[in-house]
N, C-alpha and C positions, 0 to 999 in steps of 0.2 A: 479314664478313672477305674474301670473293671478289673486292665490290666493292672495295675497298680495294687489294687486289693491284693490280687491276684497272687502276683509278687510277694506283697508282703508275708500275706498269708503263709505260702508255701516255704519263703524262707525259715521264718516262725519255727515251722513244724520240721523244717532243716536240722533247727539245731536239738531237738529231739530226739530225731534219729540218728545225729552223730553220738550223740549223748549214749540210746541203748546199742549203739554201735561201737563203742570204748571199751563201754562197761561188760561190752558181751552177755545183755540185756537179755536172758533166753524167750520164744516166742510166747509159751503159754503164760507169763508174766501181766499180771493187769496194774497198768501206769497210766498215768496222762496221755502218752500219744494218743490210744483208741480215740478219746473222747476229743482231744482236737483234732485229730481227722473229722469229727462228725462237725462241730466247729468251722472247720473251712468249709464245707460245705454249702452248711448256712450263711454264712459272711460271702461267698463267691455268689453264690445262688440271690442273695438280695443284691447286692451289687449290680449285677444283670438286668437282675427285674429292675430297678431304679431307673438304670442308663437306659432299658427301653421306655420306659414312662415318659423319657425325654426325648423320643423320638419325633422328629417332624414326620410327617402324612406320608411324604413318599417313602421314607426310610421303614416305617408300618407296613407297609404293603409287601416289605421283604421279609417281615419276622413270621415264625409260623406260627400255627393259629394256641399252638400252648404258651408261645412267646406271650402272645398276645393276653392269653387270659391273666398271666402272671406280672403284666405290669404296676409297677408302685407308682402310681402318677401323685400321693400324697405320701410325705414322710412322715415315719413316726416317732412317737417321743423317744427318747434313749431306754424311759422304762420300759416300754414298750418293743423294743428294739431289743433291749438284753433277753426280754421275756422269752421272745421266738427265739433267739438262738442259743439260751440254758434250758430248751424245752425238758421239763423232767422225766417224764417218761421214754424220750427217744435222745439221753445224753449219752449212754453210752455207747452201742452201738447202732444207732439211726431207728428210725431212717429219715431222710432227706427229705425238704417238703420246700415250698414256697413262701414267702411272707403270707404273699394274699392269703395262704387256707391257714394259717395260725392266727391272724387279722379275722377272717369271716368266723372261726371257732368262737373269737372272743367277742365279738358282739352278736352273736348268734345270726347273721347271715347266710352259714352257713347252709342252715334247717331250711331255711327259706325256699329250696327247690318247688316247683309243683309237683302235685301228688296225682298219679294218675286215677285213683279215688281216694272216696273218704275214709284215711287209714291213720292210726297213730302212727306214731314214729318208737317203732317198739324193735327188739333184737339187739339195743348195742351189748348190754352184758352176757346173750347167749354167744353174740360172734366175738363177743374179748376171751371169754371161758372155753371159747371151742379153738381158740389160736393159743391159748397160753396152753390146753393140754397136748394140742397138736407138739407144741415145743418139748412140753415135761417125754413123752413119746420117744420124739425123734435123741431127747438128752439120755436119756435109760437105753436108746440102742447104741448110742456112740460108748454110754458106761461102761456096757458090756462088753463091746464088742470092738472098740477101739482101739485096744490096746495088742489087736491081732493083725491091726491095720496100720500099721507104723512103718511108714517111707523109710525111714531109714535102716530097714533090713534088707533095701533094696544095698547098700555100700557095705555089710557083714559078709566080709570072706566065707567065712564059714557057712552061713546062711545060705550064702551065694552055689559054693561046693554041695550041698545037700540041694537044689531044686535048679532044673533045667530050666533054659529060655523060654520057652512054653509055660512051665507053673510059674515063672517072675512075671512073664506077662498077664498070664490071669491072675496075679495074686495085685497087680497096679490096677485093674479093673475092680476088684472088689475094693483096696483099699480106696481107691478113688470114692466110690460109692459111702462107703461108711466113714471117710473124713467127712463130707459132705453135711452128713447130719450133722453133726455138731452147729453149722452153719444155722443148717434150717431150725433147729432149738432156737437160738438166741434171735435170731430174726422173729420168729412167730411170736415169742414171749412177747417182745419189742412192738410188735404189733397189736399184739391183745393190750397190751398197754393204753396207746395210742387211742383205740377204739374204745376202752372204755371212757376214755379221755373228753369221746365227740367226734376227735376229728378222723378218723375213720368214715364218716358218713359220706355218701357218694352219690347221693339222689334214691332212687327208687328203679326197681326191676320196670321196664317198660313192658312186658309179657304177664308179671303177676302180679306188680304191684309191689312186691316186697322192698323190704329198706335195702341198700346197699351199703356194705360199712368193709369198701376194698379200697378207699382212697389214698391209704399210705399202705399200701400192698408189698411188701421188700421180696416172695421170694414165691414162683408157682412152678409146687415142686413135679409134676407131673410133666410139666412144658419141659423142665428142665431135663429131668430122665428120658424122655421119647423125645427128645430135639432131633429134627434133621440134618441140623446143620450147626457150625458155631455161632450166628446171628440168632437164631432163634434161642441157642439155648443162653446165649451172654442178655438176651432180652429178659428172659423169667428171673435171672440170676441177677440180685444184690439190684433190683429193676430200680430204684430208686439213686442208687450210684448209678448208675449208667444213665441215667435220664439228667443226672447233675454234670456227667463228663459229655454228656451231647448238648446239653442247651451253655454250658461254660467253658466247652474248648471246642467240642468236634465243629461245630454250627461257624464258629466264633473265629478259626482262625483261616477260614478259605475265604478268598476273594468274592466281593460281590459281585452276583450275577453266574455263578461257578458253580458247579455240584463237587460235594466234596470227594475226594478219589484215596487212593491208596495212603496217599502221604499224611492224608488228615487224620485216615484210621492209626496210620502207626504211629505219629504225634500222639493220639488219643491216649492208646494202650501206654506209650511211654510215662503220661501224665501218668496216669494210673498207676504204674509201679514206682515212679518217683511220690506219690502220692500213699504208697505203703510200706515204704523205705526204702532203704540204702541197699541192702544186702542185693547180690549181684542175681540171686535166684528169681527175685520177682521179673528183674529185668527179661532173664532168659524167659518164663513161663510167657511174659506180657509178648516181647516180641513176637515170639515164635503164634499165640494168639495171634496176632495181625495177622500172619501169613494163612493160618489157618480159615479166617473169617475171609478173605480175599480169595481163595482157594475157592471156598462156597459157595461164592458168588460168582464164578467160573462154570462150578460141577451143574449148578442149576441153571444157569443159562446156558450152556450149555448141550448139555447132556441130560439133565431132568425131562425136553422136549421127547425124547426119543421112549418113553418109559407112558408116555399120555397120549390113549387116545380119545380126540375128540370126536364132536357130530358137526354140524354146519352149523350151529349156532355158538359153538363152543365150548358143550357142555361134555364132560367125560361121559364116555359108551360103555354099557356093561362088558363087553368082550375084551377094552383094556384094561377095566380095573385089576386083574392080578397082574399082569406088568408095575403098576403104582402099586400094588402093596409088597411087590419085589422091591422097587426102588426106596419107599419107605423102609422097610426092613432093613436094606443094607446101609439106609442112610442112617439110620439108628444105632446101627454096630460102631459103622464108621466114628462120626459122630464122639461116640462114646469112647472111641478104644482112643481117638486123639486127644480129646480131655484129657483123658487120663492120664497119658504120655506127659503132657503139654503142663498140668501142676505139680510132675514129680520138682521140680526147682522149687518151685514158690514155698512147697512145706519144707522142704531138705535146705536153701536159702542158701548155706554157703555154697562159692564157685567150685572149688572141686567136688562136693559133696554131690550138685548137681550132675556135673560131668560123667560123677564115677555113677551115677543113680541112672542118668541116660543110658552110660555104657553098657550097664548089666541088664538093659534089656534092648541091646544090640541099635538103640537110636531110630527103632522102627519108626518113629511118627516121623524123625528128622528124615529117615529115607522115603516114606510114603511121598510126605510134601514135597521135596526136592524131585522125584520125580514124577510129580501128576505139575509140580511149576515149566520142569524140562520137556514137557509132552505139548500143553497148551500156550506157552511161550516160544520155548528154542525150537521146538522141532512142528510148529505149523499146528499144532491139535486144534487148537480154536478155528481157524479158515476150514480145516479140513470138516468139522463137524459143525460148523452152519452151513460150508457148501449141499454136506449131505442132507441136513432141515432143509433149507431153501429147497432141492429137489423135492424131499419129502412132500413137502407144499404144495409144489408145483404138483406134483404127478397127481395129489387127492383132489386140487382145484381143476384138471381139465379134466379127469373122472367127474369129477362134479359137475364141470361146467356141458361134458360130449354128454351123459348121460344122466343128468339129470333137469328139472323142471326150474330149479332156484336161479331169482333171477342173475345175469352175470353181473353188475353194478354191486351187489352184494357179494359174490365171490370175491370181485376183485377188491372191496374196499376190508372184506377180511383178514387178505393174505397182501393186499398192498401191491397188488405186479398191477402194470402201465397197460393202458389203453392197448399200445398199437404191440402185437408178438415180435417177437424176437425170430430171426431164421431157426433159430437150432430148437424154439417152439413151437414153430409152423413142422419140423419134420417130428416129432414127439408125438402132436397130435394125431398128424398121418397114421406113425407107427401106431398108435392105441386104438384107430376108426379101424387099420385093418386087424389087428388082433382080437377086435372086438365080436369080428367073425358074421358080425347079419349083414344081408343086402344092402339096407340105409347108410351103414357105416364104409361099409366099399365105396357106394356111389358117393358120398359125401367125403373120404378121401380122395376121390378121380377131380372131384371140381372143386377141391380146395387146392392139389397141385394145376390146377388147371389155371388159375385164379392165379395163383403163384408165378405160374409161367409168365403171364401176361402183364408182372409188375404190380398187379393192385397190391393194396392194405389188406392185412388178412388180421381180421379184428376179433373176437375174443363173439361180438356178436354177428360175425357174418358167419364163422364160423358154427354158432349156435343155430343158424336158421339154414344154414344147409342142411344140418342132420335131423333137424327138425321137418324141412320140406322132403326129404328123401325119407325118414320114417312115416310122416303121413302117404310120403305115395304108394310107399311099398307093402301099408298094412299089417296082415297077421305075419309078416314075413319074418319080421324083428325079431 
């Protein structure tokens, strides 16, 4: 039945956008579609929560634990039911919420959190009046300054002729920046709304006490600017859309029992641009999105390892923190300069306009990705740089393990390597007892090959207690 809404819904909103797609409907135009996009949301989003309501027990134990909060296991009247999804304050542009917390708002449920003391329930109209000037803010710098920031001088010949590849591309970074706000305006307003409304309310600060009023939170614009990556930064960004395209498609359409993978992200993103129309530019931004969020999940697994150092328990060591504020740093450029690349389509919208708007600043993000995809894919990057961690590993666990006191059952259940050594382990360690240069370590080399000759198991703790027996015999020698 989900998919069915589903369906319908989106058709719906089909004919919409063929409609400002005929008419050549320009974008800053305010019609019906905005506010039925917010509309499907809500109708997708109870739909959901219903179908889980009617889950049996085992089928429960697979939903996650927001699924879970958000189940309608009672229907409600139709009034009721129009109520939530004509909500007033978040008709036009959202944000997104659940039956349950427009149900808990209205019979006051909501309030009903505990209070970690005895505190009113005081702040909703400082934190609605501090998000609606936040917005008035962010609307007076896009006034100003907007109109400097307009994509489509990236496709002016002329424009083009007067500023090198260098000033086009820093000039996609700032305009990136100051489209932006226009965004964070009308979200904040939308949410001071919201919170003056009630449902804003989120329980109480567990550290002071304070009320909380972030529960319809749509945009945290700090996450967003310093993001490391594009999951972090599409998480602060439009957060209430993306929590309705994961709990309504991404969640929804893998296999159970399955973690969702590449295909389910690029389904996602595709929802999503079919979900803001037709025009062929969202599709480009969304796709190329996917690849970039898959990318990141790569660059950090792989590569973010080499940038952290730990101690034996896990915790970062002050000696590699300027490595992590290196890799922070560049993951912040990064980051930011592929955004940027990555919505020249989505505002520019038509397909050549797109094309000619990449062109003229030479398709850098489309080069960047294609080759960090051609380095960790076709050409072995990923084997090649966990083989390197894995070493990594190894060489700090048997430093750890030859010379220091912690127990080995904890090394190994840190880094995950097998009881019994490997041959080409047993010569590693050799090599580091003799580089290590004291007596204890020579003699505890001679009868670890000695051990070796003779076939035994050379174990991770016979090892520890040779060099252990041979430092207590040899004393201050060490």
């Amino acid at each position: 039945m989900p998919w069915i809404v589903m369906a319908f819904a989106m058709s719906h909103l089909l004919c919409f956008h063929l409609r400002r797609l005929i008419h050549t409907t320009p974008s800053t135009s305010v019609e019906i579609s905005g506010s039925l996009m917010v509309l499907i949301q809500r109708t997708t989003t109870y739909a959901w929560n219903v179908h889980d309501g009617c889950c049996t027990d085992a089928e429960l134990q697979e939903l996650q634990d927001h699924q879970k909060d958000n189940r309608v296991t009672h229907k409600p009247s139709l009034l009721a039911f129009l109520a939530y999804t004509l909500y007033f304050p978040a008709i036009l542009v959202g944000p997104a919420f659940p039956y349950d917390a427009y149900a808990s708002l209205v019979d006051d449920s909501l309030f009903e959190t505990p209070r970690p003391r005895k505190l009113k329930l005081k702040g909703r109209r400082r934190a609605g009046y501090r998000r609606m000037v936040f917005g008035l803010f962010f609307l007076a710098i896009y006034a100003v300054w907007g109109g400097s920031a307009d994509m489509s001088r990236l496709i002016d010949p002329a424009w083009q002729r007067n500023h090198t590849i260098l000033r086009r591309i820093l000039f996609v970074q700032k305009a990136g920046v100051i489209t932006r706000f226009k965004y964070y305006a009308v979200w904040s307003i939308s949410e001071g709304a919201c919170i003056i409304s009630g449902l804003g309310f989120n329980g109480y600060n567990a550290a002071n006490g304070r009320t909380r009023w972030d529960r319809v939170r749509n945009i945290d614009v700090l996450s967003v600017e310093l993001a490391q990556n594009i999951k972090e930064l599409l998480d602060a960004w439009n957060m209430n859309t993306n929590i309705w395209l994961k709990t309504c498609v991404y969640l929804r359409i893998t296999s159970r029992g399955e973690k969702p993978g590449f295909a389910s992200t690029l389904f996602t993103f595709l929802t999503s641009a079919f979900w803001h129309g037709l025009p062929l530019g969202y599709y480009l931004t969304f796709v190329f999105g996917g690849f970039l969020q898959a990318l990141g999940k790569m660059v950090r697994r792989n590569v973010r390892p080499f940038f952290i150092a730990t101690d034996k328990q896990g915790e970062q060591i002050e000696q590699g923190k300027h490595l992590k504020y290196l890799y922070d740093v560049l993951s912040i450029i990064t980051t930011q300069t592929l955004i940027n690349f990555a919505v020249i389509p989505f505002l520019l919208l038509d397909w050549r306009d797109s094309v000619r708007g990449w062109n003229s600043v030479c398709w850098y993000g489309v080069v960047v990705v294609a080759c960090a995809f051609a380095y960790f894919k076709g050409f072995g990057g990923v084997g090649r740089l966990q083989s390197r961690l894995q070493k990594q590993q190894r060489d700090d666990t048997l430093n750890d393990l030859l010379f220091d006191a912690t127990p080995t059952s904890e090394l190994r259940d840190r880094v995950g390597l097998d009881e019994e050594l490997l041959t080409r382990d047993v010569d590693e360690m050799i090599q580091k007892l003799l580089s290590n240069g004291s007596l204890a370590s020579r003699e505890a080399a001679d009868q670890i090959k000695d051990m070796s000759s003779d076939g035994k198991a050379i174990t991770k703790a016979a090892v520890k207690d040779a060099v252990e027996g041979n430092r207590s015999g040899s004393g201050s020698e060490i």
